[in-house]
C-alpha positions as CSV (number, residue, x, y, z in Angstrom):
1,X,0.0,0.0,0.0
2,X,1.4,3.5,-0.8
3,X,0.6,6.3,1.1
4,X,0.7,10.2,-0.6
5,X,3.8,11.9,-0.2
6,X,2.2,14.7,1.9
7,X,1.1,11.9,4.4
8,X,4.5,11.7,6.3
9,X,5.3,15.5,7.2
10,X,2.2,16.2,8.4
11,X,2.2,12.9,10.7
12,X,5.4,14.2,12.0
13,X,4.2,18.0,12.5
14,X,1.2,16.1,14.2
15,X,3.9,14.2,17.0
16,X,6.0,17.0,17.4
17,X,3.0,19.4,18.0
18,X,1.7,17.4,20.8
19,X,4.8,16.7,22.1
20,X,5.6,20.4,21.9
21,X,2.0,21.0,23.5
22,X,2.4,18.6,26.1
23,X,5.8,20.2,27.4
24,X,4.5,23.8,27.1
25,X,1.4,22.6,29.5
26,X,3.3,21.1,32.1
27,X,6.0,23.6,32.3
28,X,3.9,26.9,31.8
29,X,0.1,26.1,31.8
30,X,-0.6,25.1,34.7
31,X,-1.4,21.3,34.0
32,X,-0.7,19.0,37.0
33,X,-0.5,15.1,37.9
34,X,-3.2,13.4,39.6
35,X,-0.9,13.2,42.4
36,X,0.6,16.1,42.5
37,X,-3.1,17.8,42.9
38,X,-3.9,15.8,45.4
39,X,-1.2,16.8,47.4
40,X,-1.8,20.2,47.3
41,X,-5.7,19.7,48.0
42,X,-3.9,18.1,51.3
43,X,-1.4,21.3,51.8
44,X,-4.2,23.5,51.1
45,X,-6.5,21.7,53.8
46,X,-3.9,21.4,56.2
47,X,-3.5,24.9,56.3
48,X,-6.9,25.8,56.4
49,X,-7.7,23.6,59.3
50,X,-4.3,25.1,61.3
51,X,-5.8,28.6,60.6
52,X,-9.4,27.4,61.8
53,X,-7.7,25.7,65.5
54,X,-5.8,28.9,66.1
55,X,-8.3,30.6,68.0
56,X,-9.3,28.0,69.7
57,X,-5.1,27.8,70.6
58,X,-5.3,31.8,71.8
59,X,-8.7,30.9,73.9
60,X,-7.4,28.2,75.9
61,X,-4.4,30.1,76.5
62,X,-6.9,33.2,77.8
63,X,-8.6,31.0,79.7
64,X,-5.7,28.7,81.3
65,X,-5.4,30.1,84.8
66,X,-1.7,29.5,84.8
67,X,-1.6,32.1,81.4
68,X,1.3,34.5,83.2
69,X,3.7,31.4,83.8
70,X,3.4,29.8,80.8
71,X,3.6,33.3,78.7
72,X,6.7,33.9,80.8
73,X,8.3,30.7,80.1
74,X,7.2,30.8,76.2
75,X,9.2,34.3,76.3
76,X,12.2,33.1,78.2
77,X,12.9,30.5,75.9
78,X,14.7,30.8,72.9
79,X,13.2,31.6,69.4
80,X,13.3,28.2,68.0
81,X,12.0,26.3,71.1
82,X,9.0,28.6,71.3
83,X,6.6,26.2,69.6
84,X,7.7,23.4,72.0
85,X,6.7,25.7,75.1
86,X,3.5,26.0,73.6
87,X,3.3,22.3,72.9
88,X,4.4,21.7,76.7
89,X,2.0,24.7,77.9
90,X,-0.8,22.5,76.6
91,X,-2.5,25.4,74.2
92,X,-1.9,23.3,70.8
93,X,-3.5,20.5,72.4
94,X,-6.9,20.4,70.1
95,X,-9.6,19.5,72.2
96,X,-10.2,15.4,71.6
97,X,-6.6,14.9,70.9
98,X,-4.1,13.7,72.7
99,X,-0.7,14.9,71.6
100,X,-0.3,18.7,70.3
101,X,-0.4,19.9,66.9
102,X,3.3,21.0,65.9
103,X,1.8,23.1,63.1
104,X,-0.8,24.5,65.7
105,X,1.9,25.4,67.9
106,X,3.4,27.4,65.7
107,X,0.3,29.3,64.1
108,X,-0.7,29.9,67.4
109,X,2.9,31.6,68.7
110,X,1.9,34.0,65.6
111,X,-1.4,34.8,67.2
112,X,-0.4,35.4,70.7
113,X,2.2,38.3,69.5
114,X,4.4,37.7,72.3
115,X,7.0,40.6,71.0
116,X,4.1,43.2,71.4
117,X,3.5,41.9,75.2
């Protein structure tokens, strides 16, 4: 069977075109994996759930009655063992859990403003 002489060039501009497409999508379009959207649907929920708990982080730690000793331990420690004082203080504890939220911890050291104190 013959095919026309036209046939072949336009079967390869037909490959390289979608090749060409395919790379300009991923690179600059916007176009994502299955994967890798459903790991930032996760990020993104994550991080809205954090930002929901913290005030319920800055009300337990209005309402703890031992608030002045904890804040001043949270300020005496150093910068990057904040969020563990806040762990240990109890405030990124979410109500039904048993361990403290890391994450929490920190979003909620944001929220108190303890340089403005």
């Amino acid at each position: 069977m013959t095919y026309p002489e036209w046939l072949r060039p336009g079967v390869y501009g037909a490959l390289i075109g979608a090749v060409s497409i395919t790379i300009a999508g991923f690179s600059w379009g916007g176009w994502v994996t299955g994967s890798q959207a459903e790991a930032m649907a996760s990020s993104r929920s994550h991080d809205a759930l954090i930002a929901a708990l913290v005030p319920v982080c800055i009300d337990q730690a209005q309402t703890d009655s031992n608030r002045t000793a904890k804040l001043a331990l949270i300020q005496e420690a150093m910068s990057y063992k904040r969020r563990d004082a806040v762990m240990e203080a109890g405030w990124a504890t979410v109500p039904g859990s048993e361990q403290p939220n890391r994450d929490l911890a920190q979003a909620c050291l944001a929220g108190l403003d303890l340089d403005a104190s």
